[in-house]
KOLGU-747421 format. One record per atom (N, C-alpha, C): residue in one letter; x, y, z. Coordinates in steps of 0.001 Angstrom, whole numbers, padded with zeros to 6 digits, always signed. Atoms other than C-alpha are relative to their C-alpha. Example, Ala and Ser with C-alpha at 12.3 -4.5 7.8 and 13.67 -1.06 7.14 Angstrom:
2
a+000890-001190+000000 a+012300-004500+007800 a+000900+001200+000000 s-000820-001190-000060 s+013670-001060+007140 s-000770+001090+000730 
end
This chain:
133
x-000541-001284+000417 x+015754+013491+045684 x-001012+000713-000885 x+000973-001017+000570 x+013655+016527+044350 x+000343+000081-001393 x+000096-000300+001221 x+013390+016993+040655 x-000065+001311-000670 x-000285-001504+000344 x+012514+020459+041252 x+001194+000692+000343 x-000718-000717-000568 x+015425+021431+042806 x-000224+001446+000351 x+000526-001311-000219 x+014263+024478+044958 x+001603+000778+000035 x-001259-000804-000484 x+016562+027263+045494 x+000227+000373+001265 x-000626-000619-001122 x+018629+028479+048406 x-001327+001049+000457 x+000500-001470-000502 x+016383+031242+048523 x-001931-000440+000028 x+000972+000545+000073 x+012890+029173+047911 x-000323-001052+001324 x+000109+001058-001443 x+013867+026955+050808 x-000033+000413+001154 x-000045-000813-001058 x+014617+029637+053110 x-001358+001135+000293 x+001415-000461-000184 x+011085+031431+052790 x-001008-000660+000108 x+001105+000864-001005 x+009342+028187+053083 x+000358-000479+001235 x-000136+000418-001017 x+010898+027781+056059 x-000111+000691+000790 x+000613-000813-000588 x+009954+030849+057585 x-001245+000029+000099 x+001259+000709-000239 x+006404+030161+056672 x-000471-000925+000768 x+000259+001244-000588 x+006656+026567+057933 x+000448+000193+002037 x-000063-000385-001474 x+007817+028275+061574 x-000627+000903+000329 x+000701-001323-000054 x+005890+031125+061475 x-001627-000160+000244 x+001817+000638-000227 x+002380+029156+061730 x-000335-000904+000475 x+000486+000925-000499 x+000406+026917+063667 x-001286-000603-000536 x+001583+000433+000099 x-003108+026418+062065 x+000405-000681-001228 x+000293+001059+001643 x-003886+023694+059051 x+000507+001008-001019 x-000285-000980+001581 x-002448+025724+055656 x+000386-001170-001472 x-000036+000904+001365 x-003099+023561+052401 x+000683+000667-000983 x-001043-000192+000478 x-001109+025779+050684 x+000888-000118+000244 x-001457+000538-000304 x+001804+025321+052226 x-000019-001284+000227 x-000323+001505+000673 x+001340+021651+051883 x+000646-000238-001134 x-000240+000761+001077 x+001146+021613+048568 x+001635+000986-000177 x-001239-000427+000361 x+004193+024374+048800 x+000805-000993+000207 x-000995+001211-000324 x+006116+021630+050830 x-000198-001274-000960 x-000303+001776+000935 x+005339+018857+048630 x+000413+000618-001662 x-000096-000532+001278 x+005909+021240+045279 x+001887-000249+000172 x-001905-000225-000095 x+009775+021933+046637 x+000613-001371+000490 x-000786+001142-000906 x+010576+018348+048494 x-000503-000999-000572 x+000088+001483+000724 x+008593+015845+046536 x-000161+000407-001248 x-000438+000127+001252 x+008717+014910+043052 x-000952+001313-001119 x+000980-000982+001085 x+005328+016732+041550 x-001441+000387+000685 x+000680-000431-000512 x+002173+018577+042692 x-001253+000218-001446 x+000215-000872+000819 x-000857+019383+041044 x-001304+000026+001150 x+001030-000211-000423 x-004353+021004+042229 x-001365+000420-000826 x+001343+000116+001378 x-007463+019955+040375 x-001157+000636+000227 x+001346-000172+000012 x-011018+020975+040038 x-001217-000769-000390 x+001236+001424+000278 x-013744+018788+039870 x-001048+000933+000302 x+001429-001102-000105 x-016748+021051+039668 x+000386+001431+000945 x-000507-001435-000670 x-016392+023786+042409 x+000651-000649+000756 x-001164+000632-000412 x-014531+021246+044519 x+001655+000310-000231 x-001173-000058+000255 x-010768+021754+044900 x+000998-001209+000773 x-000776+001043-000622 x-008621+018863+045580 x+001209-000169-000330 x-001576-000445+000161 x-005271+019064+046286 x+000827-001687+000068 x-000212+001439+000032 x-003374+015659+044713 x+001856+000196-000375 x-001861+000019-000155 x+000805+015094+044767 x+000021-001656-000231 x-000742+001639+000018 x+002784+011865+043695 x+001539+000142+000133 x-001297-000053-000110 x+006017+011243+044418 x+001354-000109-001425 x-000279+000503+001327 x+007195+010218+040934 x-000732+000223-001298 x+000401-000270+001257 x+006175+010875+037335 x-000930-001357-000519 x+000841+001480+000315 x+005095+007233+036882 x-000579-000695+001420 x+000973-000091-000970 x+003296+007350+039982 x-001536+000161-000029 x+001131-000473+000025 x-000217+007301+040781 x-000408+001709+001062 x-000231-000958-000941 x-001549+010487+042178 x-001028+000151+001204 x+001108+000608-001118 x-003230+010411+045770 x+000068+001297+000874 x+000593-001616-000630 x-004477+013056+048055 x+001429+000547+000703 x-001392-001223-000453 x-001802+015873+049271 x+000064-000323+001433 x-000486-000172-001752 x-000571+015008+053101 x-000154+001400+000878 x+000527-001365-001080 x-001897+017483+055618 x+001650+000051+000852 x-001366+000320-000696 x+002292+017768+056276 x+000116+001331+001337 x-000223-001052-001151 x+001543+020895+058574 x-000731+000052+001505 x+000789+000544-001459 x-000592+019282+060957 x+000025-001204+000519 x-000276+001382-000285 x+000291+015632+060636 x+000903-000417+000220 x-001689+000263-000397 x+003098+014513+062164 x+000380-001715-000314 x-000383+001169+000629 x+002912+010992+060921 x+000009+000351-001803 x-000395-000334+001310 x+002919+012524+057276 x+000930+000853+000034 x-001281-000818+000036 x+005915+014986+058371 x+001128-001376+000623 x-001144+000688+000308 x+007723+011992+059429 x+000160-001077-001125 x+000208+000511+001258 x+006465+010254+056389 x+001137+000707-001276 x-001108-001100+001158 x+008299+013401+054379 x+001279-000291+000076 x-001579+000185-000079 x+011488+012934+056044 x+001006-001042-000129 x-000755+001013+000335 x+012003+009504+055786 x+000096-000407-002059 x+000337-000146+001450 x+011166+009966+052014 x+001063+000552-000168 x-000577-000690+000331 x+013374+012890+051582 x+001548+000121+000700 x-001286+000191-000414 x+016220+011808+053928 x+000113-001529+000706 x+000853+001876-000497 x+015907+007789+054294 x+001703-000150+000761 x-000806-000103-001025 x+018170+007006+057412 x+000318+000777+000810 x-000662-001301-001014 x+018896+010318+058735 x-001496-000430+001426 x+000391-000047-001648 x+018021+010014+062742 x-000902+001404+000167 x+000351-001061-000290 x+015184+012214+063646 x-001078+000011+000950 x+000365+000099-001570 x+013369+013187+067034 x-000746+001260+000127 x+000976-000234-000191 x+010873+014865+068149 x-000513+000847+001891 x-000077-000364-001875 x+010195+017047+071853 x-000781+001246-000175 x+000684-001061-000574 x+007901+019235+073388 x-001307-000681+001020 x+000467+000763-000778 x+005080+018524+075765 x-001826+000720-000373 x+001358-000533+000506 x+001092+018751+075153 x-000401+001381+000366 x+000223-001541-000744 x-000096+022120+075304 x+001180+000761-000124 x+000016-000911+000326 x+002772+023523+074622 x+000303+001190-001230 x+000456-000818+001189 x+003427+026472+072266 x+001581+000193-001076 x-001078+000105+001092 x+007003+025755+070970 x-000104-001618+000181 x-000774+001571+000146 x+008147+022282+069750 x+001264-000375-000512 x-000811-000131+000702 x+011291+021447+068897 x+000586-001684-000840 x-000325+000634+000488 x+012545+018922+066355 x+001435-000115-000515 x-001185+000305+000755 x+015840+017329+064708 x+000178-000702-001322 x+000001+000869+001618 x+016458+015776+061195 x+001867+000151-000127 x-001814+000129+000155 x+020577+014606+061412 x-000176+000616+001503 x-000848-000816-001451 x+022103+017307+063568 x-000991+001300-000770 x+000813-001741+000226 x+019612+020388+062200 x-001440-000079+001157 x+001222-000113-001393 x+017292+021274+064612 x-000901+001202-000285 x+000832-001527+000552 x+014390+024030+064345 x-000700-000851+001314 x+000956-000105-000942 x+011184+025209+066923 x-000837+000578-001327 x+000962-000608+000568 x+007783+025514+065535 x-000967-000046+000868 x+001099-000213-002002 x+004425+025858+067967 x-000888-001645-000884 x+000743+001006-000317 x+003345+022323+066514 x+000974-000704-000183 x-001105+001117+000192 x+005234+018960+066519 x+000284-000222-001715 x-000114+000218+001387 x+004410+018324+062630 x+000716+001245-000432 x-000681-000941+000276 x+005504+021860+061459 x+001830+000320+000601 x-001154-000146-000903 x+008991+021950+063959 x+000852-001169-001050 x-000391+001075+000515 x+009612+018184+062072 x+000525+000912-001417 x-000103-000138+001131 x+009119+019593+058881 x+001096+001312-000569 x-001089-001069+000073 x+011227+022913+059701 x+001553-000576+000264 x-001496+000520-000093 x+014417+020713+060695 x-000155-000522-001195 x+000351+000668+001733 x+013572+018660+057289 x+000723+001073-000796 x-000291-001039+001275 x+014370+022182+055170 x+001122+000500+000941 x-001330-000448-001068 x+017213+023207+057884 x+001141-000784-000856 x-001484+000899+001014 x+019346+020075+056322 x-000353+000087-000834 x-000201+000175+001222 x+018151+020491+053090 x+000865+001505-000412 x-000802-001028+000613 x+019367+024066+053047 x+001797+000265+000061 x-000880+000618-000246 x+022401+022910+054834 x+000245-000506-001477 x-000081+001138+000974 x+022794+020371+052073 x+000221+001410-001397 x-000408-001161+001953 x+022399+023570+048861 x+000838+000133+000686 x-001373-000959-000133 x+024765+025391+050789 x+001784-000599-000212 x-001297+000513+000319 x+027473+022798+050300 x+000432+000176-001425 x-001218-000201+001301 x+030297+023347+047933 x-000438-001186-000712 x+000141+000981+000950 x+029307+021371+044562 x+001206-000476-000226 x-001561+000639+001252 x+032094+019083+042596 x-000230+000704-001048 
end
């Protein structure tokens, strides 16, 4: 569970981003790992920029997951951020939609990692939108 708790309205514009693009975007990594995992930061080491995330506060911190192009670090995210939920995967090489599931939420993005990671924020927004106790 997130620490930041994004908002309704923070989850729903990275998730237009996260369907809206196909090429590598290291910012929207570290956006997705700022709103879904625990903590983010992006250092400088001379003119170097290296983008480092941990999951935890008493964590070590290790390089940022390429979650918009890697689809073994977008299902890395989801089993992190939803451990058990059933999730699947379809489209065929080449082509330019993909579509994914996380539970019963489903999204299309034009790569397999990005589509994963757009059902991922589908149930989480699902999930704000439920009535609190």
């Amino acid at each position: 569970m997130s620490l930041n708790l994004p908002t309704l309205q923070a989850l729903q514009a990275l998730l237009a981003r996260v369907e809206g693009g196909g090429e590598e975007d290291r910012a929207l990594d570290a956006e997705i790992a700022l709103h879904l995992g625990e903590a983010f930061c992006m250092r400088r080491w001379y003119s170097d920029v290296v983008w480092q995330f941990r999951w935890q506060a008493d964590c070590e911190w290790e390089p940022l997951p390429h979650f918009t192009t890697s689809l073994d670090a977008a299902v890395a995210l989801v089993e992190r951020v939803r451990p058990g939920n059933v999730l699947e995967v379809e489209g065929f090489a080449g082509s330019a939609q993909w579509g994914a599931m996380v539970a019963e939420h489903g999204a299309t993005a034009p790569t397999p990692a990005r589509a994963l990671i757009a059902a991922l924020l589908r149930a989480e927004i699902a999930k704000a939108q439920e009535p609190q106790p």
